[in-house]
N, C-alpha and C positions, 0 to 999 in steps of 0.2 A: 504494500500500500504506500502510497504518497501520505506523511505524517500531516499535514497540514492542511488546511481547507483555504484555498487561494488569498492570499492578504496582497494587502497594499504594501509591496517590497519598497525598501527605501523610503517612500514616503507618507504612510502609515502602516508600523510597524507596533502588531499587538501583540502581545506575550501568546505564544498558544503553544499547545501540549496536545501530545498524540497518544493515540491508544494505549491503553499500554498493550525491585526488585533488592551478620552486616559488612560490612557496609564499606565498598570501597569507595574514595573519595575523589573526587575530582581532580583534586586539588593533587600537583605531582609533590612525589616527598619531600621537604624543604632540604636547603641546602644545610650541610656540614656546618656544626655551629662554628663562631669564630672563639677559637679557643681565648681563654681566661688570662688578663694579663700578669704577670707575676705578682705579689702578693708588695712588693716593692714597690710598684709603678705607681705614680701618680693617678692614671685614671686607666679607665679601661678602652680599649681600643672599640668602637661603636660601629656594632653592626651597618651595613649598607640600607637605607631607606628604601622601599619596596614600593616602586613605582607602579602606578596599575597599567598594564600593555594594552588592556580593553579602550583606551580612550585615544588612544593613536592607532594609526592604520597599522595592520601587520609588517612588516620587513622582509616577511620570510616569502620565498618565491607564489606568487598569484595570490597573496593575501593570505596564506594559509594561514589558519590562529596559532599561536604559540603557548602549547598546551602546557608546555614545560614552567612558562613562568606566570600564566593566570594563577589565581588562587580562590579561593570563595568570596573571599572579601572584596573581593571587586565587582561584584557584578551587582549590588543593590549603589556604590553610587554611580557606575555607568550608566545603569538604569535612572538614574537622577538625572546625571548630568545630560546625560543622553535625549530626554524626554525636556529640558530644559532649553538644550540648545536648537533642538528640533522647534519649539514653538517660539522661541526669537527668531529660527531663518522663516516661517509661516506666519508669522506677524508682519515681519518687513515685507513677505508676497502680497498681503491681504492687504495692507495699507501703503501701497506706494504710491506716488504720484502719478505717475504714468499711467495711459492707459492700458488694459489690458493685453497681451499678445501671448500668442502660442509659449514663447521662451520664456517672457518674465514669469508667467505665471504657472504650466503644465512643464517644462520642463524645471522649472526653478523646483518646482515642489518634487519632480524626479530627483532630484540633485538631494534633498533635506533630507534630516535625519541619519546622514551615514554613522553618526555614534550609536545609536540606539540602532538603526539597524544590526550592526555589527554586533553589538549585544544582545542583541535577542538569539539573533542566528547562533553564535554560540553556547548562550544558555540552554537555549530549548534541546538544543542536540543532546547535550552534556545531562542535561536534566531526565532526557528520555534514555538516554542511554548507560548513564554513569552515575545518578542521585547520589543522595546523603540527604540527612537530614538539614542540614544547614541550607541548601539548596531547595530544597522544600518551602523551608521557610519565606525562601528569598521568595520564593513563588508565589505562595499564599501573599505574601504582604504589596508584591507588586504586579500581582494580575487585574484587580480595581484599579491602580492608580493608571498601568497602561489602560486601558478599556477606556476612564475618563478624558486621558490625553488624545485617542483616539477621537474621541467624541467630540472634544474641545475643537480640534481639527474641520473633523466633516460636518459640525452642526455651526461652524463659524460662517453667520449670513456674508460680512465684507468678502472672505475669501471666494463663498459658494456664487455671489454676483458675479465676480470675476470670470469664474468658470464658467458659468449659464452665459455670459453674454459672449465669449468665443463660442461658444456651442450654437448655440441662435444664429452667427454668422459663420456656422463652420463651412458652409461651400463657397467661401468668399476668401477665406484663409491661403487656400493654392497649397494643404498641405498633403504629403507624401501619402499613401494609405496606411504604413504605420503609425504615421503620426494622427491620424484623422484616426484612427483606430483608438485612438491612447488617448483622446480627445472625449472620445464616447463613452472608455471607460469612468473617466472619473467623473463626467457626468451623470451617467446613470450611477456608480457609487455613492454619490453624494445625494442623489434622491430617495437610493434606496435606503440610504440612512439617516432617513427624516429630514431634510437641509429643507424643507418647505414648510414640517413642521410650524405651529405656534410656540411662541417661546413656551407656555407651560405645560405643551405636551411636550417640546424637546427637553425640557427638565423633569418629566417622567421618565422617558425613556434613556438619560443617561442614568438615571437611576437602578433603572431595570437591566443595562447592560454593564454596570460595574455588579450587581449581582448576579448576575450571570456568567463572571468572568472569574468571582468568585465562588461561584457552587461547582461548574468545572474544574474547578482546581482543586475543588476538594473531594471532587466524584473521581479523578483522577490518581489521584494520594490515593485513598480508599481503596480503589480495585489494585493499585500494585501491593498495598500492606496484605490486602485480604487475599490475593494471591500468592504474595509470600509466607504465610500465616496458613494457608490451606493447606501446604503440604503435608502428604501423608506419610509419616513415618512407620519404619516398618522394623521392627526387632527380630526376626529371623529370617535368614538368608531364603530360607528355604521356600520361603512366600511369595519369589521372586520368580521361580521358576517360570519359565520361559522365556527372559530377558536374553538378552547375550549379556556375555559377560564385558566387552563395553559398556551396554546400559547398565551391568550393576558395579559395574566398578565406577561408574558416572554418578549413581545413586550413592556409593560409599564418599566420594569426594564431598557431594555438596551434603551429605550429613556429616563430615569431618567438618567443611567449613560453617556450621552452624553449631560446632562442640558436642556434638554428637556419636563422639566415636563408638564405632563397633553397630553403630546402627547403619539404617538405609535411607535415602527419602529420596521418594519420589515428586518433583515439583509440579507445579503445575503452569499452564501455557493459558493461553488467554481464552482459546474457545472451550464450549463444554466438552467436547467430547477431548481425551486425553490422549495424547499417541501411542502411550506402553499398555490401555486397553486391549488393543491388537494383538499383544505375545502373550498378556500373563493368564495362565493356568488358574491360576486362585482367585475363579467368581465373589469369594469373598473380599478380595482384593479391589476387584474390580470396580466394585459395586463400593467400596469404601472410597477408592479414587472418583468415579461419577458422582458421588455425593457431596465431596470435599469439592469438587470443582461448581454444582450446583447451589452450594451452601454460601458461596462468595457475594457479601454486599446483603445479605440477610441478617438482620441483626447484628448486637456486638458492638465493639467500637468501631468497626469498618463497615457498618449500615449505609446502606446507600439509598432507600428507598423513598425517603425525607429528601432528598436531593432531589431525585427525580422527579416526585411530585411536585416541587418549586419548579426545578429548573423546566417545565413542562410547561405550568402555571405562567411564570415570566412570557416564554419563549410566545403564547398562544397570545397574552394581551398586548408583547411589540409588533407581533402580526396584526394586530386590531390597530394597533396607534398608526400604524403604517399602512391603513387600508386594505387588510387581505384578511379572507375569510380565518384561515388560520396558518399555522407557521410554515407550512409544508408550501404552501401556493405561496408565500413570500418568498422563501427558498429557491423552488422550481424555475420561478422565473428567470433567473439568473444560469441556470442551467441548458443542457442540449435537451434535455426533454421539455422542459416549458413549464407544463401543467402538473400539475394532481392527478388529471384524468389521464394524460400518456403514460404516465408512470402506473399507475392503476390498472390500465387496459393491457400491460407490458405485464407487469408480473399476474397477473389475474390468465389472461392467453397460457405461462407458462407452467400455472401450478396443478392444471391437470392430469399432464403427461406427468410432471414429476412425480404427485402421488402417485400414480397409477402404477409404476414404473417401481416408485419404492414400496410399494406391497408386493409385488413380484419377489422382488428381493428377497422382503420379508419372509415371503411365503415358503420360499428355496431356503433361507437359512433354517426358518423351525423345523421344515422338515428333516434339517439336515441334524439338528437336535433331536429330534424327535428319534432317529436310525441311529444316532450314536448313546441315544442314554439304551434304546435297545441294546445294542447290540454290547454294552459295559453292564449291561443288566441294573441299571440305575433311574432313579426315577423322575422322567423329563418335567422342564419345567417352559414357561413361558419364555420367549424371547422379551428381553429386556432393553433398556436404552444402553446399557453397560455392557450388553453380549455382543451387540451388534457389528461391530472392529473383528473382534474375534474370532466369531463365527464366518465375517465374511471373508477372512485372510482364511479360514479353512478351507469355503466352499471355494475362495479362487484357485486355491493350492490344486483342491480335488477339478476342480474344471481344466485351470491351465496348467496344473502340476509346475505352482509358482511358490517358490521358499525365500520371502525376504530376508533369510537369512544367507541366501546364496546367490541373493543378488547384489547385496553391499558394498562388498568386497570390493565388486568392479566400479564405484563409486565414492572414491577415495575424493575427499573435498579439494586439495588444491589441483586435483586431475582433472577435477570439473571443473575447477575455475580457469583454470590457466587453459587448457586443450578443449573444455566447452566452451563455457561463456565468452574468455574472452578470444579463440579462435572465432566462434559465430561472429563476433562482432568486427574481428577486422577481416574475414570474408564478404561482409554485407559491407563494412564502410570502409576498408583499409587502415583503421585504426590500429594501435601497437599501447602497448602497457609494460611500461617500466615500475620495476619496486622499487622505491627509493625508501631507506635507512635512515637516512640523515635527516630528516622531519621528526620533531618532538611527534608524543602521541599520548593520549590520555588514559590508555591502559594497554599493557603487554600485549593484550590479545589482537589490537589495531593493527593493520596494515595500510600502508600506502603505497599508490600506483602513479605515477606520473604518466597520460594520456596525451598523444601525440599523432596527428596525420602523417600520413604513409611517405610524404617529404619531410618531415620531423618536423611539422610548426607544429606548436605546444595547442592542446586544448585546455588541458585544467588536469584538476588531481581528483583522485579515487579515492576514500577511506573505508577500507573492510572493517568490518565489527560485526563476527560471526558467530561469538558462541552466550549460550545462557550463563546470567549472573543474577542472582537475586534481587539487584538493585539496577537492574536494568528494565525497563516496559515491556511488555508481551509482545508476542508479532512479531513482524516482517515488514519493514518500512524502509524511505526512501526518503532523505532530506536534501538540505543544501547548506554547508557553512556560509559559501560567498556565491551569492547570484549571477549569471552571463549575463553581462554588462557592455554593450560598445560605448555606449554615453558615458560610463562611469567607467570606462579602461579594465576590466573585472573581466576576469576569468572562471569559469566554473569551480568548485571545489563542493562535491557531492559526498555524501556517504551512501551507504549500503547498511542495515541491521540484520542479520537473523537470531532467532534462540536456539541454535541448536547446542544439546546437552555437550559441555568439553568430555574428551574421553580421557581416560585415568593418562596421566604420565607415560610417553613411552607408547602411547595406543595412537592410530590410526584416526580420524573423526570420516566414520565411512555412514555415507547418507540413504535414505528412502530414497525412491525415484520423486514423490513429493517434496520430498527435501531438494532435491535437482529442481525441480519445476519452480518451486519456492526461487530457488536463486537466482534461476533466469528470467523469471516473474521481477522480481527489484532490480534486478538488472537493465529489464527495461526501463524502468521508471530513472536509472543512475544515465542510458544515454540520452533519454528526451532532456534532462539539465544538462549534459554535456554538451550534446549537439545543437544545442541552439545557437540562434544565431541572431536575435534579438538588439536594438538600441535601445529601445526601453527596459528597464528594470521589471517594471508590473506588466509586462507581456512576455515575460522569458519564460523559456524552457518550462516547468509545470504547473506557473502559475495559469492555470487552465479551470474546468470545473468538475468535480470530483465525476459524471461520469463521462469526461474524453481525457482524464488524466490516467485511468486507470487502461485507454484503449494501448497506447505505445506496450506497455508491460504484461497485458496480457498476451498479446501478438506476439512480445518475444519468447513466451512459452511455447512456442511454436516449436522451435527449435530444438526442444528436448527428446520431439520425436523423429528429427530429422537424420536416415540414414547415414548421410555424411559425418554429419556433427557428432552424433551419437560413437559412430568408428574411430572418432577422432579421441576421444574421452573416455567412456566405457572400458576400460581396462583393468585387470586385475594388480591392487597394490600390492602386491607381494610378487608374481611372475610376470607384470606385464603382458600378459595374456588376454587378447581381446575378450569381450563376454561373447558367449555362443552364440549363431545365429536362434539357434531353438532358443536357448533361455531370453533373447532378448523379443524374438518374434512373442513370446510370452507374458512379456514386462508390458510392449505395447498393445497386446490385444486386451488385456487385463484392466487398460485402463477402462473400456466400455464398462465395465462390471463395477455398481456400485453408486454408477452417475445418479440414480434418482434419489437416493440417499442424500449424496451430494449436493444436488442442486435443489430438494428442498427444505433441507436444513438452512441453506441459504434463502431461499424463499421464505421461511418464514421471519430466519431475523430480519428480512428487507420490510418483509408485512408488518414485525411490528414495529420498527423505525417509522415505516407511515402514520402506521393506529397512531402512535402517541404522538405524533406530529399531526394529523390532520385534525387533532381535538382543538374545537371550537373553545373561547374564553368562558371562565365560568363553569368548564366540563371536568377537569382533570381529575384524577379520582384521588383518595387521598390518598395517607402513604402507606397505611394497612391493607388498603385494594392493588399496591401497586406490583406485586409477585400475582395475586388472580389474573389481573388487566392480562399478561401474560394469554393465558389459557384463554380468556375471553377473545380476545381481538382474533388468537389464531384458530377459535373454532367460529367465527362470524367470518373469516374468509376463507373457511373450509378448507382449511390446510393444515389443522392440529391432528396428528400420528404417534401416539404412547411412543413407538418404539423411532422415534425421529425427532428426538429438540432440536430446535433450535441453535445454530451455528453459536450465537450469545443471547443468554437471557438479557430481560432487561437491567438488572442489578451491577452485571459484567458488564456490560455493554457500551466499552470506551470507544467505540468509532461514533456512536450519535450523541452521548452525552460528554463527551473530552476531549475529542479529537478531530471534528469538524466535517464530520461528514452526516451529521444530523439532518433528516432530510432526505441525504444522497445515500445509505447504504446500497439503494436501487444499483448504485452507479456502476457495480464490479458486473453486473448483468448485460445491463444494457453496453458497456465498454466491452465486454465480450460479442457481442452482437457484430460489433466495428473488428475488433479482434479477428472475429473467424471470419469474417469477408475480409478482411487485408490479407490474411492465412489462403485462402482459395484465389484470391489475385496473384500473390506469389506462385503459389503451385500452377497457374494456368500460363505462366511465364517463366515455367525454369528453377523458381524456385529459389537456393542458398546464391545468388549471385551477386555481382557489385550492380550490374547495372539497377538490380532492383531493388539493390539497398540503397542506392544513388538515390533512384526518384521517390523512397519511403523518409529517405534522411529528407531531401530539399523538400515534398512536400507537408510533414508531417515532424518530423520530429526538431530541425530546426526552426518551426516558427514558433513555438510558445501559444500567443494569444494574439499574435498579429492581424489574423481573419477569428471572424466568428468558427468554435469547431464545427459547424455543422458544415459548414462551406469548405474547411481544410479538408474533411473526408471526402467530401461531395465530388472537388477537383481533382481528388488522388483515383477514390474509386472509380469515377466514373457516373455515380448513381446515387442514387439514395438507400442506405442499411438496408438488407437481408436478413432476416432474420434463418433461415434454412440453414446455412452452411452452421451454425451452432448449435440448433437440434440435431444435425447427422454428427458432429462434434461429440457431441455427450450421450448419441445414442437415440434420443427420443422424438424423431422423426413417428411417425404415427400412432404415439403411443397416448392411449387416455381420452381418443376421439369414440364418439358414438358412431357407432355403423348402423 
């Protein structure tokens, strides 16, 4: 996923926080103390003054942050300062003498705030990815005061005149279409956040968005505590059976690192259903991890459901203040779907087939319970939401005679990255990736890449951050330290997140083929920030809307089943030994198996991202109803399945309550939709090529936001979205229709 829900880079830049883990710190080890002067000396020799780096531009090659000498304590008064000097350069915009023009005004405010920018982009990373407590704090205390500085900005009438009257004579301008593009944006930003307002509805609604800025930040705290707090520990080895013994020597590491020795834990990942469901033997186990994972944000001190029902509550009366029926059609607007009702009509068309498709499933796995508690002469029982992994890793075994255990192997992580990922990518764009050493990093685990075109001009830098740490957010995300910039001479500088478990010392980190997909899935999302090619800041690389941000990164999962690439990767880490054609013709037919499962667990966390968005002011339920609301909303769109929750209930559920995609969960579907039509464009053309990663790079992945997306897809495909190539995708071509 993209961590962030499209901001105003550069020149309004608000604190936000993604999805989501004691405690390593941010902060790198402090230097060597200066030893003690002799006992003789007059005085003592005085440490060096600790200048904060956050308030001057980086030094270090393309802005890179210098992780080595930030410290915590800087980042609440860069956030001062930052937010201070930013509305001195917006005051001198908004009241200058001159009349209005493109420059003084739209690109001056392109220009503002590069302190605060820079600080935020650093914290939020650092925050999502590396917490502490201290950082925490800094959050909590400065997520209202950005949100207000925000507001101060876009609800300032001088500045918003400015803006309105080049917009009013914007065909009069003679500007470029990205400029006229960048033009529209912050006109429409500025209406849609209230700049027409009466003064004391726009002093309602800053009101309601400094609470809002902090109840996500404390729905955010909350799901990472109570996911690091759910873990299940486990006191005999023996309970673990059927792990490999990377995952249990994975599970012994992170219960050493919580003083645990001699025990196990198993952690837990942000969606409900857990990954080590799939191997472990002990139902009782199972059923203890699905529970510990459901149990998050329900009560305790990590209650989230008092959140919810505010931050529901808020969200439904700025849609009223703002003229829309409720939050959902405020939202949409701004999106490639539009409406409520395209969104609605979209997963509503898809949730047929997928039930219909996931009882099938169902039906195949009890039976397949049903002939093994026979045939163990034991006494069958229901298929459960905790069997489901299990059972179906069985019946794929017995259908494609598939052993995740023997497919890993050939799935050794930096054989995927280096010979997968980033071979596919400089086949498709001639791209190359250097590791560079010599850049500070904020924990051991980080790597970096220096990325460059195939005649060595520099694009920007890569940062890997691959494995689970307690203090790190759930997921699989995509950020940016420094934004592609031609106005502001800026270079990309991206990261990458994933959680996968570290393996003991000395071990291998050999991945799922989901684990593969996972990586080439953000991978996409790391070259749409790369490859842009943007002069505006707030039209680069993904500042886009959450559902054509998620199209580039889907499409690159493409790739994981591409014969070429796959030969190129796939190899056994011990012999070097490609994977078998048999075993791999098995990896790829396997994936059809399982899709309805898949796609309507997804389905319904999308449904209920709507439900509690489409709720009208004055409706929200309280916070006692807010775990029913759940079952309610998914059995009124006839999509609630015992044996099939929900991807995230609502209590977990950091993409629409923390991380900006409230609203848009829609967005990974419908960007699938664009996904598999650029996927069957490619194959009707050859396929892994330069030329066709040429015309996917120029049309699609270097513009950011320069055209509307509908119109980026429109000119690359050809047409307007297909939906077919994504049902034959997942299987579910005529499945769930009435004959």
């Amino acid at each position: 996923m993209k961590t962030t829900r499209p901001i105003l880079t550069a020149a309004l830049l608000l604190l936000a926080a993604c999805t989501p883990g004691p405690s390593t710190t941010v902060t790198p080890p402090p230097p060597a103390a200066v030893p003690a002067a002799p006992a003789s000396s007059s005085a003592a020799i005085p440490a060096p003054a600790h200048v904060n780096p956050l308030l001057q531009a980086s030094t270090l090659p393309y802005q890179y942050p210098p992780f080595d000498k930030i410290q915590n304590t800087d980042f609440r008064p860069a956030f001062e300062e930052g937010m201070a000097a930013q509305r001195k350069e917006i005051d001198a915009i908004a009241h200058q003498a001159q009349a209005p023009t493109f420059d003084n005004t739209i690109v001056a405010m392109e220009r503002s705030g590069q302190l605060l920018t820079r600080t935020s982009r650093i914290f939020n990373n650092l925050n999502a990815s590396n917490t502490n407590d201290t950082m925490e704090k800094v959050e909590t205390d400065m997520a209202p005061k950005l949100a207000a500085h925000q507001d101060a900005i876009l609800l300032d009438p001088a500045l918003f005149a400015r803006v309105d009257a080049l917009y009013q004579q914007r065909d009069k301008l003679g500007l470029d279409p990205e400029s006229a593009q960048l033009l529209d944006r912050y006109e429409r930003t500025f209406l849609r956040a209230g700049a027409k307002l009466a003064d004391q509805d726009k002093a309602t609604l800053k009101k309601i968005n400094e609470e809002l800025s902090s109840l996500t930040t404390q729905f955010r705290q909350n799901v990472l505590k109570a996911t690091k707090n759910g873990a299940v520990v486990v006191d005999d080895v023996k309970e673990l059976d059927g792990l490999s013994q990377e995952q249990i020597g994975a599970a012994a590491e992170a219960a050493k690192a919580r003083g645990l020795e001699g025990k196990w834990v198993i952690t837990l990942q942000n969606t409900t259903i857990q990954p080590p469901l799939e191997q472990m033997n002990n139902r009782a186990l199972r059923e203890r991890v699905f529970k510990a994972s459901m149990a998050r944000g329900v009560g305790g001190p990590e209650d989230t459901t008092s959140i919810i029902a505010r931050i529901v509550e808020l969200r439904a009366k700025k849609a009223a203040l703002l003229g829309y029926p409720n939050y959902a059609a405020w939202s949409l607007a701004e999106e490639t779907a539009g409406t409520t009702a395209a969104v609605n009509k979209m997963l509503g068309e898809l949730a047929p087939a997928a039930l219909a498709k996931a009882k099938q499933e169902a039906a195949e796995l009890q039976k397949f319970i049903d002939a093994e508690a026979k045939a163990k002469k034991t006494k069958p029982f229901k298929l459960e939401p905790w069997d489901w992994a299990y059972y179906e890793a069985k019946v794929r075994k017995a259908r494609f005679d598939l052993d995740d255990a023997l497919v890993k192997p050939y799935f050794e992580m930096n054989r995927v990255l280096q010979d997968g990922v980033f071979y596919a990518a400089h086949e498709l764009y001639g791209i190359t990736f250097q590791e560079r050493k010599d850049l500070p990093v904020y924990h051991p685990d980080v790597r970096v890449f220096e990325v460059r075109e195939g005649n060595g001009t520099v694009i920007g830098l890569l940062l890997l951050d691959y494995f689970k740490r307690d203090n790190k957010q759930g997921g699989a995300w995509m950020d940016n330290f420094v934004d592609q910039s031609t106005l502001l001479d800026q270079r990309p500088v991206v990261t990458n997140n994933l959680n996968v478990p570290k393996p003991a010392a000395g071990q291998p980190a050999l991945l799922t083929f989901d684990e593969v997909t996972t990586m080439f899935h953000e991978f996409g999302h790391a070259l749409h920030g790369l490859l842009s090619a943007s002069k505006y800041p707030l039209l680069s690389g993904t500042n886009v809307p959450p559902d054509f941000v998620e199209f580039p990164s889907q499409f690159n999962e493409m790739w994981t089943r591409d014969p070429k690439v796959i030969a190129h990767f796939a190899k056994h880490y011990v012999t070097g030994e490609p994977i078998p054609k048999t075993l791999l013709d098995k990896v790829i037919a396997s994936q059809g198996f399982g899709q309805g499962y898949a796609t309507l667990e997804y389905l319904e966390a999308a449904m209920l991202d709507q439900s509690w968005h489409q709720i009208e002011p004055g409706k929200t339920p309280a916070a006692d109803k807010v775990v029913a609301f759940d079952d309610q909303a998914l059995a009124a769109a006839h999509v609630q399945y015992a044996p099939v929750p929900p991807r995230y209930h609502s209590t977990y559920f950091s993409h629409v309550f923390a991380g900006g995609y409230e609203s848009a969960y829609y967005a990974y579907i419908w960007s699938e939709v664009l996904a598999r039509d650029a996927g069957a464009w490619f194959n009707q053309r050859g396929g892994l090529t330069r030329a066709n990663g040429d015309a996917f790079r120029a049309g699609i992945l270097s513009r950011g936001r320069t055209q509307e997306p509908s119109v980026l897809f429109r000119t690359f495909y050809g047409k307007d979205p297909e939906i077919q190539p994504l049902l034959d995708y997942r299987g579910l071509s005529g499945v769930g229709k009435k004959k």
